[in-house]
C-alpha positions in Angstrom: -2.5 16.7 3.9 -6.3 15.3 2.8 -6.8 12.1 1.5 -9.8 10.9 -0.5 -10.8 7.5 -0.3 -13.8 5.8 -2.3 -16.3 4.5 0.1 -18.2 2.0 -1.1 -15.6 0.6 -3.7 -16.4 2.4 -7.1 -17.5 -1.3 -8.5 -20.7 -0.8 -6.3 -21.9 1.4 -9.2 -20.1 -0.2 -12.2 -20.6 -3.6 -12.0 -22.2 -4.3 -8.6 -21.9 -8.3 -8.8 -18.4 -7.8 -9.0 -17.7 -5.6 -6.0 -14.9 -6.6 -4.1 -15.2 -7.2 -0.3 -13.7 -4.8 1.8 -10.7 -5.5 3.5 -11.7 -2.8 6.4 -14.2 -0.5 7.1 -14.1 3.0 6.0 -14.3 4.0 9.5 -10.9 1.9 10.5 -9.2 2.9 6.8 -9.7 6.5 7.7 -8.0 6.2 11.1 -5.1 4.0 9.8 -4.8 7.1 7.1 -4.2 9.6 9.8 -2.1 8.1 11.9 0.0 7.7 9.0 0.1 11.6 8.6 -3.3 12.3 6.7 -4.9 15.7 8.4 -8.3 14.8 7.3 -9.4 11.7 5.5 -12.9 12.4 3.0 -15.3 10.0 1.9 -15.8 10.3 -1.9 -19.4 8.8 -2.7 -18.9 6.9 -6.1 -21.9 8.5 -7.7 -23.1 8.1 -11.5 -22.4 11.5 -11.8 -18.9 11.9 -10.4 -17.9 8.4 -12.0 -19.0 9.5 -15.2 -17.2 12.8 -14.9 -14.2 13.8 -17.3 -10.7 13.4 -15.8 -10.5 17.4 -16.5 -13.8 18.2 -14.8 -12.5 15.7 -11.8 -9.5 17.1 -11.3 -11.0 21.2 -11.5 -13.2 20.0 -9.1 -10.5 19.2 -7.0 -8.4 22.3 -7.6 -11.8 24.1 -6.9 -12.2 22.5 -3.6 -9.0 22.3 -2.0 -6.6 24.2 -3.7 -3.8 21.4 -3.5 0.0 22.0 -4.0 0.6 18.2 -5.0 -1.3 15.5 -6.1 0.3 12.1 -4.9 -1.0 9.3 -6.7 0.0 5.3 -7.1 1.2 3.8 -10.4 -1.8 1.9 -11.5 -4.0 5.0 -10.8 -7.5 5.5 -12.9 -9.7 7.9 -13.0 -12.9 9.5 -14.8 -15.1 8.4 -17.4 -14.3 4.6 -18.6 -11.2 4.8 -16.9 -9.5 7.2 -19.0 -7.4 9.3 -16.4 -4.2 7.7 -15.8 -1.0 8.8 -14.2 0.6 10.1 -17.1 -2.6 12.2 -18.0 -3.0 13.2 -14.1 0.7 14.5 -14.7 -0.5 16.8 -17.5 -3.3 18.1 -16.1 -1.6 18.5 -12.9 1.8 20.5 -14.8 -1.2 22.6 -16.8 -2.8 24.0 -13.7 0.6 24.4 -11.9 -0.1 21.5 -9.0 3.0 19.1 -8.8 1.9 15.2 -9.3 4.0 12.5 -7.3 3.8 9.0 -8.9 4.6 6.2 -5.7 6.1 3.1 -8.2 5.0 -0.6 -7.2 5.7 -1.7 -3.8 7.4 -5.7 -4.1 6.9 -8.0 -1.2 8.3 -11.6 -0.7 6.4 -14.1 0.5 6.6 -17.1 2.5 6.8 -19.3 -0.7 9.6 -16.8 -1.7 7.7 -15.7 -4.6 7.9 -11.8 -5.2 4.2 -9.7 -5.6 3.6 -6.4 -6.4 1.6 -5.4 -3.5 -2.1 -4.7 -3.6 -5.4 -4.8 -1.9 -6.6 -7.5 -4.6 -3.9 -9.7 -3.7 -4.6 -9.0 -0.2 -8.0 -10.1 -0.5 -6.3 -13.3 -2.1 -4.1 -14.3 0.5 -6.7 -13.6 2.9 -9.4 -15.9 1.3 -7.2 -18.8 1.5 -6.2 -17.9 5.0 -2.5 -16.9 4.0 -2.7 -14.4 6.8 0.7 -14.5 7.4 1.4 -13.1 4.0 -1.3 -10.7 3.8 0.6 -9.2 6.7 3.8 -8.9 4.4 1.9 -7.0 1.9 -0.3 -4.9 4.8 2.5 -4.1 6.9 0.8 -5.2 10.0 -1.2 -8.2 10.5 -4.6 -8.4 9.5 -7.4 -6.8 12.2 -11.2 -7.7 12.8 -12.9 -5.2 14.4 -16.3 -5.0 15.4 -18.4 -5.4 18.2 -19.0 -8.6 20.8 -22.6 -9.9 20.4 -24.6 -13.2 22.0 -24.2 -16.0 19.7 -25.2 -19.8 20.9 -23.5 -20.1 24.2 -22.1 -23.3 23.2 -18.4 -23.0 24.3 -19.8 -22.5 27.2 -21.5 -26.0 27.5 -17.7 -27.6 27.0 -16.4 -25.1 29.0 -14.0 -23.2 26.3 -16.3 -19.8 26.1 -16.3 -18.2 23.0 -17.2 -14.2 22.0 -18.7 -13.5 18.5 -17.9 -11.1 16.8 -19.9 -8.6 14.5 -17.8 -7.2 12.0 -17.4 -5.5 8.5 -13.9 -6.4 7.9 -13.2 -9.2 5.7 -13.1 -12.5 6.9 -10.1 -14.9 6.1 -10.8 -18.2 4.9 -12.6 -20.5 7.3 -10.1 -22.5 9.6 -8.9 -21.7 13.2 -6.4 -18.8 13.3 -3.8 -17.8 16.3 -3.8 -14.0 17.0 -4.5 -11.6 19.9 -7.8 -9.7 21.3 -8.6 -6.6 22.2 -10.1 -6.8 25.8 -10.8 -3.1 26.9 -6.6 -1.6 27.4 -5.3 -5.2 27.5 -4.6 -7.7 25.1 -5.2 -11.6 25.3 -4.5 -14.9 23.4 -7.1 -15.5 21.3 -8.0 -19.2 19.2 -9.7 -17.6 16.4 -12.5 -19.9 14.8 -13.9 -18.3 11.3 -16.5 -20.4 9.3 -20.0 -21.6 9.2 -19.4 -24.1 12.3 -20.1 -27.4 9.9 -19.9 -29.9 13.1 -22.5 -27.9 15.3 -24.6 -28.0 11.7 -23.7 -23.9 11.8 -24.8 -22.2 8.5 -23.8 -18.5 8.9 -20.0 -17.4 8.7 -18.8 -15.9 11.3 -15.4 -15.4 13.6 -15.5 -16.0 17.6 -12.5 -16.5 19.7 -11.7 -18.0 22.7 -9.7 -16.0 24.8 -6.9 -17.1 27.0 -4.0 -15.8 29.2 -0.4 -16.5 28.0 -0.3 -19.9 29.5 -3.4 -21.0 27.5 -5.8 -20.5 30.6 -9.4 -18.8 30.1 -9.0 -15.3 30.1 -11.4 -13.5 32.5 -12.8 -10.5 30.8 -13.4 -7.4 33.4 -16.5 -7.0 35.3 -16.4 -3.6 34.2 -17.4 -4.8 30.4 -20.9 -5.8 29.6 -21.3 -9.4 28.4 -22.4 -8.5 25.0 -21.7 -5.1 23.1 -18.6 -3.8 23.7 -16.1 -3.3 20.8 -13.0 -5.4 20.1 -10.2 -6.1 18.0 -9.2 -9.5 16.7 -5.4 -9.3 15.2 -5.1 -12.6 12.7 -1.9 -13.8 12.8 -0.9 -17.5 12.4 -3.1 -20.0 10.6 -3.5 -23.1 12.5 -5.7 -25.8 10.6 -8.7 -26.1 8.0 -12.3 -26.1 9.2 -12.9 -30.1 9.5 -16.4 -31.2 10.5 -16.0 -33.8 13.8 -18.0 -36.5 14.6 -19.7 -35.6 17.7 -19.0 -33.1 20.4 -16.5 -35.3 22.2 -14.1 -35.0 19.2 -14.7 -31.4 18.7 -14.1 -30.6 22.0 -10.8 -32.5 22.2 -9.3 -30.4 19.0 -10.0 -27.1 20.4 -7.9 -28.1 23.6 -5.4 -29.0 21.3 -5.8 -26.0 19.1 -5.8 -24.1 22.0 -2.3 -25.4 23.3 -0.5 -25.1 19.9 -1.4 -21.5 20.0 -0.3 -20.6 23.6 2.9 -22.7 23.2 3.4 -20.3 19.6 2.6 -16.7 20.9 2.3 -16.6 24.7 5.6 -15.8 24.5 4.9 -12.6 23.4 2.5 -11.4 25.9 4.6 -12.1 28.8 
């Protein structure tokens, strides 16, 4: 089974001020994909000459390229020039060259509000914005990841002793506020008080996520000798929102939140790495 997946999004040539951010990147989609089932997972370039293609000439290029059996599509599909290829017309063309075309309907989620969504990466992109990570994890499946890599940022958890790591990452960010989830710490896993946001009481300007991470009991983790201190690649799982990002009035009062932030979240998922 091959799966072709856009990379960038196809708004980057359409509209490019309107280009949505990317949930993951490709390089993360593409391993989700075959773990899933894919066999190989290709990168289609949106290019102004493949968007501007016919939805005939895309799909003969297809059939000239991988000789498919089936063509599984979702609901809301589009494809071609201005949009014009749709499921109905990707059935046609499908029946006319003898390939079979599988329609998957909507997918329905429930939220925490009980409200029921069709599910889809805009309104993932929603829920995370406004930090619903919870129920961007209904309509994922799994709860939402950061991955990137661990770089040097200002050392300054280490000045109140609650060390942080920053992380460099293409995945989107949630909405800024402190976030309960998990790291990635070479083959192990650790509590992690997940910070996301420009930083306003330390007069930050750049958004970014760092974590502190902790055993199960809410102690400082200690990472392994065996990483280095910066450059090693981790994994933030999202999975609880905790509070908005408030600015404090001096160090003092920042410092005494993050214990406190730091205890909710132990107390909530320790549990569940014991």
């Amino acid at each position: 089974m091959i799966a072709l997946s856009f990379d960038p999004h196809p708004m980057s040539i359409i509209a490019p001020d309107r280009v949505p951010e990317s949930i993951e990147p490709f390089e993360v989609r593409s391993r989700r994909l075959c773990e899933l089932g894919a066999d190989e997972v290709v990168r289609l370039e949106p290019t102004p000459e493949l968007l501007g293609q016919s939805p005939e000439a895309f799909v003969d290029s297809l059939v000239q390229r991988y000789a498919p059996d089936l063509f599984v599509e979702g609901h809301d599909f589009h494809f071609g020039k201005r949009r014009a290829g749709t499921p109905a017309v990707l059935r046609e063309l499908g029946e006319a060259r003898g390939i079979g075309v599988e329609v998957v309907g909507p997918v329905r989620v429930v939220l925490t509000n009980q409200f029921v969504e069709t599910a889809s990466s805009s309104l993932v992109r929603w829920l995370l914005g406004h930090g619903r990570v919870r129920d961007a994890a209904y309509v994922l499946g799994r709860d939402h990841e950061l991955t990137g890599t661990v770089m040097k940022g200002q050392q300054l958890g280490r000045t109140i002793g609650i060390p942080t790591i920053n992380l460099s990452t293409e995945s989107m960010l949630p909405g800024d506020g402190v976030y309960g989830g998990f790291a990635r710490v070479g083959e192990s896993w650790a509590l992690a008080a997940i910070n996301v946001g420009t930083r306003p009481s330390v007069d930050g300007v750049e958004r970014r996520a760092e974590a502190h991470l902790m055993n199960p009991d809410g102690s400082a983790f200690d990472v392994p000798s065996s990483l280095d201190e910066y450059g090693w690649e981790t994994t933030l799982r999202v999975t609880s929102w905790v509070r908005d990002q408030v600015k404090f009035e001096g160090i003092g009062a920042l410092t005494a939140q993050i214990r406190r932030d730091c205890a909710r979240i132990a107390e909530l998922l320790g549990p569940s790495l014991v």
